[in-house]
C-alpha positions in Angstrom: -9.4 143.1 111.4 -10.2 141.7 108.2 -11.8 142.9 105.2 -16.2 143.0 105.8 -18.3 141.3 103.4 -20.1 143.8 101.1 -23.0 145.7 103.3 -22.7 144.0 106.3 -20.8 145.1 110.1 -20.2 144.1 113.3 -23.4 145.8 114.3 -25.2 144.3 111.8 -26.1 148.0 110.0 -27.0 148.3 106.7 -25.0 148.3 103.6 -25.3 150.3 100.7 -25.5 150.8 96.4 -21.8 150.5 94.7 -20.3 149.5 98.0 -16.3 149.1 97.5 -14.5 146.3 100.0 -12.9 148.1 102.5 -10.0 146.6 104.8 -10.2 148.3 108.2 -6.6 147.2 108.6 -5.3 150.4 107.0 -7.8 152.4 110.2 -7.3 155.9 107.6 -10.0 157.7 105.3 -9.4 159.0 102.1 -11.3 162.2 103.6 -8.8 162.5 106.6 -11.1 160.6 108.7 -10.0 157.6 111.5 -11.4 156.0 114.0 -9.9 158.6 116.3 -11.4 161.4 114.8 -14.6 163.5 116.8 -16.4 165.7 114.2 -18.1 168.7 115.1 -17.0 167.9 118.6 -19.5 165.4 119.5 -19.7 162.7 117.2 -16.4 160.3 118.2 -15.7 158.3 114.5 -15.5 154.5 115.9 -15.1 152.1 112.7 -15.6 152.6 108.6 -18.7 150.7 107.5 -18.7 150.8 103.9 -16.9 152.7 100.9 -19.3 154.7 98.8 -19.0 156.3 95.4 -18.2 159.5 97.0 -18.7 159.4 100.0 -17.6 157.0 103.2 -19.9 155.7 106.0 -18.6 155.4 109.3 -20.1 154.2 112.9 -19.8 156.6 115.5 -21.2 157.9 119.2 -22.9 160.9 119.8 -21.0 162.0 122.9 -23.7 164.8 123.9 -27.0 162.6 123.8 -25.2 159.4 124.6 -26.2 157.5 121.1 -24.7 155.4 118.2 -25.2 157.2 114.9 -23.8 156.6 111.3 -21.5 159.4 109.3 -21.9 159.7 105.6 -18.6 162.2 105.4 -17.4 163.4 102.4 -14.6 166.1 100.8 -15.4 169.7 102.0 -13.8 170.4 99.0 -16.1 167.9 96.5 -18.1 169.4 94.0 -21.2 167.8 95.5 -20.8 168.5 98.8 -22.8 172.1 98.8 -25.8 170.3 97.0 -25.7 166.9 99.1 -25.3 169.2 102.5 -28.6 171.2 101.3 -30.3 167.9 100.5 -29.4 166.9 103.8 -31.0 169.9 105.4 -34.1 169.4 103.7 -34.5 165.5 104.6 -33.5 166.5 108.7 -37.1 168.2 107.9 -38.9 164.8 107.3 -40.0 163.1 109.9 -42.0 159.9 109.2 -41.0 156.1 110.5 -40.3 154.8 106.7 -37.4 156.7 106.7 -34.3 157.0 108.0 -33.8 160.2 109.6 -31.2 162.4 109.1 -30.3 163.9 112.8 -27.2 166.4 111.9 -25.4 168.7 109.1 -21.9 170.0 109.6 -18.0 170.6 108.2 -15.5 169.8 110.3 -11.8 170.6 109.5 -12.4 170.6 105.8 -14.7 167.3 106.4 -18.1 168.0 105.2 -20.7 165.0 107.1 -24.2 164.3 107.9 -25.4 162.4 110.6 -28.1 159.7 110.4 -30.0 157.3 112.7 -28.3 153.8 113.5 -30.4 151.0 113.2 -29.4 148.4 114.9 -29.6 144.7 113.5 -31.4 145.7 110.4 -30.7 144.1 106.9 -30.8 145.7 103.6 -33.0 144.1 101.2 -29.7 143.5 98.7 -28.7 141.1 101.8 -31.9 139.5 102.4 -32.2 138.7 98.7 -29.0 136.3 98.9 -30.7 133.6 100.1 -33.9 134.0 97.2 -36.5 135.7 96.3 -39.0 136.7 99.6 -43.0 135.7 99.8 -45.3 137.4 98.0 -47.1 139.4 100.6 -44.0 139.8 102.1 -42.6 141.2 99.1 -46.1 143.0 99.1 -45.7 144.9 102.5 -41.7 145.8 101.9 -43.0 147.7 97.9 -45.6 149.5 99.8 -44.2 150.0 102.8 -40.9 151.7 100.4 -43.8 153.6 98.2 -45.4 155.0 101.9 -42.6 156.4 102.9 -41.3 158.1 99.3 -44.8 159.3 99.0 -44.8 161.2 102.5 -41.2 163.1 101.0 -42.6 163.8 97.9 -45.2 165.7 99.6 -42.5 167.3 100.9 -40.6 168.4 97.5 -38.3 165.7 98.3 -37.5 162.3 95.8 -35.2 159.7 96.0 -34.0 159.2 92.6 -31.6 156.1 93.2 -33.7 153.1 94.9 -31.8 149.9 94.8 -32.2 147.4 97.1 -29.4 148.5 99.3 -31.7 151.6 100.0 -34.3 149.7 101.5 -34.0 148.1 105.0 -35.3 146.0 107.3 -35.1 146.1 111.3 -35.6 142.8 113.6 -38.9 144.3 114.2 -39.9 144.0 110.7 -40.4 147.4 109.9 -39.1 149.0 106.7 -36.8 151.9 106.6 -35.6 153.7 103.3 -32.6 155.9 103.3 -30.8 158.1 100.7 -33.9 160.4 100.3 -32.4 163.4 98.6 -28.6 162.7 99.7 -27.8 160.0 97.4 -29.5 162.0 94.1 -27.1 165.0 94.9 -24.6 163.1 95.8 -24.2 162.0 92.1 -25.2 164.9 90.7 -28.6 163.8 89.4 -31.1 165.8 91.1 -31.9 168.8 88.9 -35.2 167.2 87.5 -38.8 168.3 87.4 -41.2 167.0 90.1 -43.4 164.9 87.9 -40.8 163.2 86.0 -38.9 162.1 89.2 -42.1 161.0 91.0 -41.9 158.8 88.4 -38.4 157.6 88.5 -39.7 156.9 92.0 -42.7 155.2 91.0 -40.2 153.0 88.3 -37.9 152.7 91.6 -40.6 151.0 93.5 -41.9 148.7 91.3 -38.2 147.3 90.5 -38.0 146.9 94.3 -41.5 144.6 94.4 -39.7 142.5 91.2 -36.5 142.4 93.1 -38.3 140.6 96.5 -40.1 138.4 94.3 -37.6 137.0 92.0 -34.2 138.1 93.5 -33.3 139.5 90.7 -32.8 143.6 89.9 -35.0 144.0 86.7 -33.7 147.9 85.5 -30.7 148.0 83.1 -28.1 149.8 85.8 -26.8 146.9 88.2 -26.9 146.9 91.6 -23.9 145.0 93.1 -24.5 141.8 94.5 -28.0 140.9 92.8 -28.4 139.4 89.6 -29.9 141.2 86.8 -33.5 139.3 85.7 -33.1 137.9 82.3 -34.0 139.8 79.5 -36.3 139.1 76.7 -37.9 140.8 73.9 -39.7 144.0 75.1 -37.8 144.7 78.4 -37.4 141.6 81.4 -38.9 138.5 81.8 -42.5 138.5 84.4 -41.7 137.9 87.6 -44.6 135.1 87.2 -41.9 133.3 84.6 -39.2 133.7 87.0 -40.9 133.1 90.8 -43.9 130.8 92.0 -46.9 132.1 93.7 -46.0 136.1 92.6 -50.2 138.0 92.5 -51.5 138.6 89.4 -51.8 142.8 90.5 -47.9 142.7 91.2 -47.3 140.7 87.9 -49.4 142.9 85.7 -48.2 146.4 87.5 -44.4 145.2 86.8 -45.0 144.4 83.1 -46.8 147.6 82.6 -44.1 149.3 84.2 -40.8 147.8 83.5 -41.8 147.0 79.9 -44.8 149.3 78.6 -43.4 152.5 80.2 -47.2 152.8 81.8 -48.3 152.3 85.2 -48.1 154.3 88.5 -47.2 157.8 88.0 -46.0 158.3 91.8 -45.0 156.1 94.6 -48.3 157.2 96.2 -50.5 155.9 92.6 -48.4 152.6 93.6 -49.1 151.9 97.1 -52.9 152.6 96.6 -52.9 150.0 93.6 -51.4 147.6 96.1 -52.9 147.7 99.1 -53.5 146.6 101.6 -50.5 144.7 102.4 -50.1 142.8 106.0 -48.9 145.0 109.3 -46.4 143.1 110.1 -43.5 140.8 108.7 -44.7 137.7 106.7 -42.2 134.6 107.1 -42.4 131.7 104.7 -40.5 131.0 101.8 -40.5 132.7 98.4 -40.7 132.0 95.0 -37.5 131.7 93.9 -33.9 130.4 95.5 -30.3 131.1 94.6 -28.0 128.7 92.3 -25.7 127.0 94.3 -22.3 128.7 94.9 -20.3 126.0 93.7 -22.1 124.8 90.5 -20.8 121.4 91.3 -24.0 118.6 90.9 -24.0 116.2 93.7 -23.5 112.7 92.7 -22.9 109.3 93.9 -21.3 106.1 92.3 -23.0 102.9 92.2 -20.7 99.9 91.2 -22.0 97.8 88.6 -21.2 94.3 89.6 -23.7 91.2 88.9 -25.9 90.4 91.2 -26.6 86.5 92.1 -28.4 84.4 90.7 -29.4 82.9 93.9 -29.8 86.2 95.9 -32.2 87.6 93.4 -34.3 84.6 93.3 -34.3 84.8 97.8 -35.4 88.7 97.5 -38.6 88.9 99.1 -41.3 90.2 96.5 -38.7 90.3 93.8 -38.5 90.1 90.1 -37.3 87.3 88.3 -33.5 87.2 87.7 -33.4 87.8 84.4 -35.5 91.1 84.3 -34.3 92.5 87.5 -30.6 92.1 86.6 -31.3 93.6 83.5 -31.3 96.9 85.7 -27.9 96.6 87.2 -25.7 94.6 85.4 -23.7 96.4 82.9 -20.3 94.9 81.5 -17.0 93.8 83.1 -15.4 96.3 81.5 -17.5 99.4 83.4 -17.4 99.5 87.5 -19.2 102.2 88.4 -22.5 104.2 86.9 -23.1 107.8 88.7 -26.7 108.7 89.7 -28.2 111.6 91.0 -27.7 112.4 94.8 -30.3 111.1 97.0 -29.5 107.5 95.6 -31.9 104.2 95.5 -35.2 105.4 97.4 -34.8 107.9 100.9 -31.3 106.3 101.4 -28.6 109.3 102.1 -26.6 110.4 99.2 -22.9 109.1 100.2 -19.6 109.8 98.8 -17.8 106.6 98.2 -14.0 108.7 98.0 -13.3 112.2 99.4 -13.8 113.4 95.7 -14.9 116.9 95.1 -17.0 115.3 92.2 -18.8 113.1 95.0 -18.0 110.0 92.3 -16.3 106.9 93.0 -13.8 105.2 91.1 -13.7 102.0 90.0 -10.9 100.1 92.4 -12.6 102.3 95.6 -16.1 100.1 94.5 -17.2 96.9 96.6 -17.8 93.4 94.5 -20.9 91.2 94.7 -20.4 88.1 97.1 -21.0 84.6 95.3 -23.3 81.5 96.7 -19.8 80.0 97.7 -18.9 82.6 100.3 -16.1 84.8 97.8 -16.5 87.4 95.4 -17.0 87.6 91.9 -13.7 88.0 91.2 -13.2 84.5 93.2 -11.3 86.1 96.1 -12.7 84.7 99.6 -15.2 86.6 101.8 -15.2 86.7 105.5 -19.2 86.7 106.0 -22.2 86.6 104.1 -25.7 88.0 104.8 -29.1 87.8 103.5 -30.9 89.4 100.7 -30.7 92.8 101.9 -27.1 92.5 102.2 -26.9 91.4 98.9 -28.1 94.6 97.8 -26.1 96.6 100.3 -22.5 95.0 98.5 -23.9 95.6 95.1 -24.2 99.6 96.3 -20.7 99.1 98.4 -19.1 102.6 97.1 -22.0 103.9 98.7 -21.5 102.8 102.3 -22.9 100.0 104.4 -26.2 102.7 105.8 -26.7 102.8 102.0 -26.6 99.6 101.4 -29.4 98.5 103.5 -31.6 101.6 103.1 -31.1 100.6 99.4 -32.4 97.1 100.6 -35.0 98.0 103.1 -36.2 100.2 99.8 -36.1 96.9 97.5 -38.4 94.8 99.7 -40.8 97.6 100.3 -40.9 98.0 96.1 -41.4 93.8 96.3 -44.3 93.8 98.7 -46.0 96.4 97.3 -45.7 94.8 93.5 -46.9 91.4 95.0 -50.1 92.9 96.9 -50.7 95.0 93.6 -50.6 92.1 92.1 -52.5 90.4 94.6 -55.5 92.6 94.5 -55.2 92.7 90.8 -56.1 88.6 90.9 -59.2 89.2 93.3 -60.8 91.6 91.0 -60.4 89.5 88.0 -61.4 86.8 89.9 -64.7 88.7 91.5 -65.6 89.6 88.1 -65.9 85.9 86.2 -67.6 85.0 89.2 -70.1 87.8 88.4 -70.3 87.1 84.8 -71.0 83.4 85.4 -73.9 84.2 87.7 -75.2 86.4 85.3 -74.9 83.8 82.7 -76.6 81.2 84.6 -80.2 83.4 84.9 -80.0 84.3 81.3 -83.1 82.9 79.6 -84.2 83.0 76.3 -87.3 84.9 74.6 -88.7 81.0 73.9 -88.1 80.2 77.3 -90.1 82.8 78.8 -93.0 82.6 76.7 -93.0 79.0 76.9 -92.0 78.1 80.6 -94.1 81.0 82.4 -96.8 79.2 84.8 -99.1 82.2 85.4 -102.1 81.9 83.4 -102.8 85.2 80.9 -106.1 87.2 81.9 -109.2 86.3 79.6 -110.1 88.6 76.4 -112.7 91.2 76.9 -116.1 90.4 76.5 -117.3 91.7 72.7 -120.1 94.7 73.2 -123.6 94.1 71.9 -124.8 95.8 68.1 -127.0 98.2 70.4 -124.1 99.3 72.3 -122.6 100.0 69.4 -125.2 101.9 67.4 -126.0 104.1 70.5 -122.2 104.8 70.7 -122.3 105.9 67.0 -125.3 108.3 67.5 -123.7 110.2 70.4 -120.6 110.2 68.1 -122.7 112.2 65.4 -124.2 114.8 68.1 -120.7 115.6 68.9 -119.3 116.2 66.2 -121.9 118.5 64.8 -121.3 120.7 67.8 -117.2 120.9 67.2 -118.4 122.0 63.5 -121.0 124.6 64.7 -118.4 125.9 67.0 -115.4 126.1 65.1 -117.3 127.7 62.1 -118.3 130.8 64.7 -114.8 130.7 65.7 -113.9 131.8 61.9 -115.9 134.0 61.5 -115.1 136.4 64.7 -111.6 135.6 63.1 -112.4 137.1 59.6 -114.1 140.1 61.6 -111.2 140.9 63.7 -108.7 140.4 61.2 -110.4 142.9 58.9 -110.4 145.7 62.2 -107.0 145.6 62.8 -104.8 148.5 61.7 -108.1 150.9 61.3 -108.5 154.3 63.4 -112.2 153.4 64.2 -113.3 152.4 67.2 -115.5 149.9 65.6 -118.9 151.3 67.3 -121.9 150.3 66.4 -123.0 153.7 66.1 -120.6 155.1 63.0 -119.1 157.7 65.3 -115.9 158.7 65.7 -113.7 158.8 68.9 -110.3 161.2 69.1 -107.4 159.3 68.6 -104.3 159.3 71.3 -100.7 159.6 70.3 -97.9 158.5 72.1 -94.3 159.3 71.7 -91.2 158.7 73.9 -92.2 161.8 76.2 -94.9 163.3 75.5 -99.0 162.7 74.6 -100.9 164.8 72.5 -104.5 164.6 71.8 -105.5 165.0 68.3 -109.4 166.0 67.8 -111.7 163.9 65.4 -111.2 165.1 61.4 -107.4 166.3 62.2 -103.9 165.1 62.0 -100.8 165.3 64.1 -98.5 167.2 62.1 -95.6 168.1 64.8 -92.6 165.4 65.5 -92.1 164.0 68.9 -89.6 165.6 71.1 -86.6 164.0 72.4 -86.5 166.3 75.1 -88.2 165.3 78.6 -91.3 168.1 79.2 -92.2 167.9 82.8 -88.7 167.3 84.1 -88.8 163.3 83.4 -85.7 162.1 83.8 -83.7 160.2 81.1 -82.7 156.8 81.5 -78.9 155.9 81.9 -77.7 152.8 80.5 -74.4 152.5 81.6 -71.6 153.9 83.8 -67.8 154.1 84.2 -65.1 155.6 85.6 -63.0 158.4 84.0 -59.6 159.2 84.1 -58.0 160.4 81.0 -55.2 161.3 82.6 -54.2 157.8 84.5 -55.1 154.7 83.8 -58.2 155.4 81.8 -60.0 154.0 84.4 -60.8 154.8 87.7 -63.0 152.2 90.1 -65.1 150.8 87.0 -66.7 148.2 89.8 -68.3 151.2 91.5 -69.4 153.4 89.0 -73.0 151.6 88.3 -73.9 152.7 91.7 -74.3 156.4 90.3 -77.6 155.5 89.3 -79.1 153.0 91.1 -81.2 155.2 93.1 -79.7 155.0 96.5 -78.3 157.6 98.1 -76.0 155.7 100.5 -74.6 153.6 98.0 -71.7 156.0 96.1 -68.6 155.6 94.0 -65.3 156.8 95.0 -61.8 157.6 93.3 -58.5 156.4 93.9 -56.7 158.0 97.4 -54.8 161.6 96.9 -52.5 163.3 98.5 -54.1 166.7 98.3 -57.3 168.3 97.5 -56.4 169.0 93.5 -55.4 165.3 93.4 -52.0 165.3 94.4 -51.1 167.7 91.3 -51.5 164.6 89.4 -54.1 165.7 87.0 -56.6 168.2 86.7 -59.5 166.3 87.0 -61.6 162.8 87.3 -64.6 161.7 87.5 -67.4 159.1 85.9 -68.7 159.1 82.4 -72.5 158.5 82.1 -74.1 157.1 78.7 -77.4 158.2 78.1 -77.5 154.7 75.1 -78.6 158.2 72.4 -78.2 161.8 71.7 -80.1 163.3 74.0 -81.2 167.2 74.7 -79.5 167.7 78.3 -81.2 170.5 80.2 -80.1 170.1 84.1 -78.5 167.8 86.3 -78.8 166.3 89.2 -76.1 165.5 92.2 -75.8 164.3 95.5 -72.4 164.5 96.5 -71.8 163.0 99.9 -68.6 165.2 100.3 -67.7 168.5 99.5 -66.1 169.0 96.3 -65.9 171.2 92.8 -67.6 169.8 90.0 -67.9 170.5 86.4 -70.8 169.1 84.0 -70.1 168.3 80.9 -72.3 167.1 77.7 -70.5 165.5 74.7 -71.2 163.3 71.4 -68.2 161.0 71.9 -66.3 159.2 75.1 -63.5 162.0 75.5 -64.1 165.6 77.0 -62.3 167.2 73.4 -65.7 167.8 71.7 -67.8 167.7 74.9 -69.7 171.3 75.7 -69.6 172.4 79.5 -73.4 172.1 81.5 -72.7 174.1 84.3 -70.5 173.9 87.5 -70.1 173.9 90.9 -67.8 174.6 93.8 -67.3 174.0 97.3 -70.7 172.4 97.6 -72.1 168.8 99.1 -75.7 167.3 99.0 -78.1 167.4 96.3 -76.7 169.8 93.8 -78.7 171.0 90.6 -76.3 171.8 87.6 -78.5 173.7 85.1 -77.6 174.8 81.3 -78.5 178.2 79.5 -80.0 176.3 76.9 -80.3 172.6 76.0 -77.1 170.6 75.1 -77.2 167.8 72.6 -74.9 164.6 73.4 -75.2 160.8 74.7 -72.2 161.0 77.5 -72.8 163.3 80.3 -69.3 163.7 81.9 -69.5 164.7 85.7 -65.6 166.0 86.2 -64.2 166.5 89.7 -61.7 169.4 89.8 -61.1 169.3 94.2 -62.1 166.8 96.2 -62.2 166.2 99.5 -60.7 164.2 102.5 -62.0 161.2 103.6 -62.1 158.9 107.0 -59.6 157.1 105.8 -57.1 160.3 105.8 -56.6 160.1 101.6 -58.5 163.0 99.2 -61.1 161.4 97.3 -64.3 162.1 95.0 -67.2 160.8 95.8 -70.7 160.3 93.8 -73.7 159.0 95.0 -76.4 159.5 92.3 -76.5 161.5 89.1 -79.9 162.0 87.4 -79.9 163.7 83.6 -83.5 165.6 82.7 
């Protein structure tokens, strides 16, 4: 049996990270292991997959429940194998379709092993990747299906630690499997980290995965065998929007901020919510990105450079004159052949003219031109001739006969077209001095209209009698006085009201006094006559009136700094039913992400903050604060509340000055949709 190519077997099973070529000619195991071998007396050893770093997978048969498996088996004697048997323990305890399970722990005959689930037919993404990058929602579904499934073991305790894309697979089925949870960290020694810095090497893990399906390319600075590392530029890698076509703007932005600005997702969990949703089931279609060709050779074909005819030129349907279309051919005696891109003159079929690896022909393997006379233009005799097409076909002879007269059917298709472009062209020119003239020939002059119009003009009016006119002038007067009379009553009520305005009187007749009302922001007071208001207005809202909020926003000074800004107005638009919502968690204290969240509520000024109000459409724990500023450092706590839903009432001790009113989610609850979220309907600040 010869050697397999690098993650791939008979059984189509997946392949792996650092995978050495095996020959299965030698049939023996550096770990005492052969296809003869049954360890822990059921699981018969059939054929070595793949060489790992330090370990060995092998294809076997459950003998007991009648079932292929895979054996990741290892020295008993390694100085991994305690940790990477106790990893495997823990993974048998996961049990979730994303990943492959782990069925078995043993030692047998100083042969440590665990078993694992065989999937039949499925790919790993390294393999998929060698024919280009995948499409975007494709690549979409694989990053979140990969983040699902790494989320559901970190709940568990459990991280991965070494995603590549030969940890990721894909059945015929479509669905996603990772594998490696736990085994391959211990394996190379590399699992003694803290929980939040590895759901982050997760989180990185992930996001490399999305850039790898979209460009085809592995963008973190360890390789992974048999996929290209992405280019690097200044700052970290290149966008996977500089490398691929059609890659989403969220997975563009989320792999810069992640690959290059050491930001973004915290978790495989934060991930998968900021991508979703993805489509259920596989997406075919082609990606954004291809491989280079193996060979690196450019396809090419030769052309030979003989002189057309004279004569044959001038018979070309729809052709150039001879003189400009030779000019595009001929070259000198001297130079046969001229190589062109493959694909040739027009659709014709790129053609070799010599068995060449350079797919060029030389200049004795090239065709000449026929003459009028019947030979060729090196004068030696010809047995036929054809017609223009032809002509065109021997002028491309390297190039085969088929070439030649798709080259030819090509030329008289560029002729016709030229001539009926040229064709049209005339009409238009002609249809528009045939316009011009008729618009010439109506074109009169001033004089000639004046002078050469028949209709008669309408008579002058008739003149109006001096009576008429002195009557006219009287009415005139009367109407004018009146405008005067009026419009000096009109200035004076002016000069009287303008005098009023600004005094405290109420501009009776009588001389008397009325009292005087004084409003401020929130409160009226009623000053009696021959006093003054000698008290400032109060910022604070007597009668429990509530303040009016200008603006509202999420808050998350512990993520992204933001935290569903689009539905954070809702908080005060006065409907119940209308609420904001966080991002999904894991647990009810936010997937021990971060202690709080929540939305921050400006007031637009410094405002005295006695109570407020909540409706909280799900159970939660919820801490009011009051601050000056934007951040919680300088902010003074309101009140609190725990374990309660509906309309809460947070009240303080005494009044607390500040514009943001900070309403900070401690435990949340879960939701229909299975994730822990905070949820807001109204807030209302008195």
């Amino acid at each position: 049996m010869t050697a397999q190519r690098r993650g791939s077997t008979d059984d189509n099973t997946d392949g792996n990270e650092d995978v050495d070529h095996v020959d299965e000619r030698t049939g023996g195991s550096v770990h005492g292991v052969g296809p003869s071998t049954v360890l822990g007396g059921r699981y018969a050893v059939q054929r070595r997959l793949e060489k790992l770093p330090h370990a060995e997978r092998w294809s076997a048969h459950d003998t007991t429940l009648e079932r292929d498996v895979v054996v990741v088996c290892f020295g008993e004697d390694d100085a991994h194998a305690p940790a990477t048997l106790d990893a495997a323990r823990r993974a048998a305890g996961l049990d979730n379709h994303r990943l492959v399970r782990v069925l078995d722990v043993g030692r047998s005959e100083g042969t440590a092993f665990y078993v694992e689930e065989a999937i039949p037919e499925a790919h790993t993404l390294a393999q998929i990747l060698e024919q280009g990058g995948l499409p975007a929602e494709e690549a979409r579904r694989i990053a979140g299906e990969t983040a699902t499934g790494l989320e559901a073991a970190r709940s568990r305790g459990l991280h991965h630690l070494r995603l590549t894309p030969h940890s990721v697979l894909r059945a015929p089925d479509g669905t996603i499997k990772v594998r490696g949870v736990a085994t391959a960290a211990a394996m190379a020694s590399d699992d003694d980290i803290d929980s939040a810095t590895a759901a982050r090497l997760d989180a990185v893990g992930v996001v490399a995965i999305a850039y790898a399906a979209l460009t085809s390319r592995w963008p973190l600075s360890t390789p992974v065998p048999g996929v290209e590392s992405a280019p690097r530029v200044v700052g970290g890698v290149a966008a996977p929007s500089e490398i691929a076509a059609g890659v989403p703007g969220d997975l563009d932005a989320l792999c810069r901020l992640t690959l290059n600005d050491d930001q973004g997702p915290l978790s495989p969990g934060d991930f998968a919510s900021q991508i979703a949703p993805w489509a259920p089931t596989q997406v075919v279609g082609l990606g954004g990105s291809s491989p280079r060709p193996d060979d690196g050779v450019e396809r090419t074909i030769a052309l030979p450079m003989a002189d057309l005819p004279r004569e044959a030129a001038a018979e070309q349907p729809g052709a150039a004159p001879f003189d400009q279309a030779t000019q595009v051919l001929a070259a000198p005696t001297d130079q046969s052949t001229q190589t062109l891109p493959a694909g040739g003159v027009g659709d014709a079929p790129a053609v070799a003219a010599t068995g060449t690896a350079t797919g060029t022909a030389t200049g004795t393997d090239a065709a000449t031109a026929t003459t009028p006379d019947g030979g060729t233009a090196d004068g030696s005799p010809t047995t036929h001739q054809e017609g223009p097409a032809a002509a065109v076909g021997l002028a491309l002879g390297a190039a085969g006969t088929a070439a030649g007269h798709a080259a030819g059917a090509a030329a008289h298709k560029v002729g016709s077209f030229a001539k009926a472009a040229a064709d049209k062209a005339a009409d238009r020119k002609a249809a528009k001095e045939a316009a011009a003239e008729r618009a010439e020939s109506r074109r009169i002059s001033l004089d000639e209209a004046l002078v050469e119009n028949d209709e008669p003009l309408d008579p002058p009016l008739p003149m109006l009698s001096q009576e008429t006119t002195q009557r006219s002038s009287d009415q005139s007067g009367i109407v004018l006085g009146i405008v005067a009379t009026f419009l000096v009553v009109v200035a004076v009520l002016g000069f009287w009201g303008a005098s009023t305005i600004g005094s405290r009187s109420n501009i009776l007749f009588g001389g008397t006094s009325k009292p005087t009302v004084t409003a401020t922001a929130s409160t009226t007071v009623t000053v009696p006559p021959g006093q003054t208001q000698t008290s400032q207005p109060s910022d604070t809202a007597t009668g429990g009136e509530p303040f009016a909020i200008l603006s509202a926003t999420g808050f998350d000074p512990e993520g992204d700094n933001a935290e569903r800004n689009g539905e954070a107005p809702r908080v005060f638009d006065g409907k119940d039913d209308t609420f904001w919502s966080s991002e999904g968690y894991a647990s009810a204290n936010l997937g021990g992400l971060k202690k709080g969240v929540g939305v921050r509520v400006d007031l637009g000024q410094v405002r005295k903050v006695s109570e407020v109000d909540l409706v909280l459409p799900d159970t939660s724990d919820v801490t009011v604060y009051v601050g000056e500023d934007r951040t919680l450092d300088n902010a003074t706590e309101l009140g609190t509340s725990q374990g309660k839903d509906g309309s809460v009432t947070v009240k303080a001790k005494k009044p607390v000055s500040g514009q943001y009113v900070f309403v900070w989610f401690t435990k949340v609850s879960q939701v229909s949709d299975g994730r822990f979220r905070a949820t807001l309907a109204e807030v209302t600040v008195r």
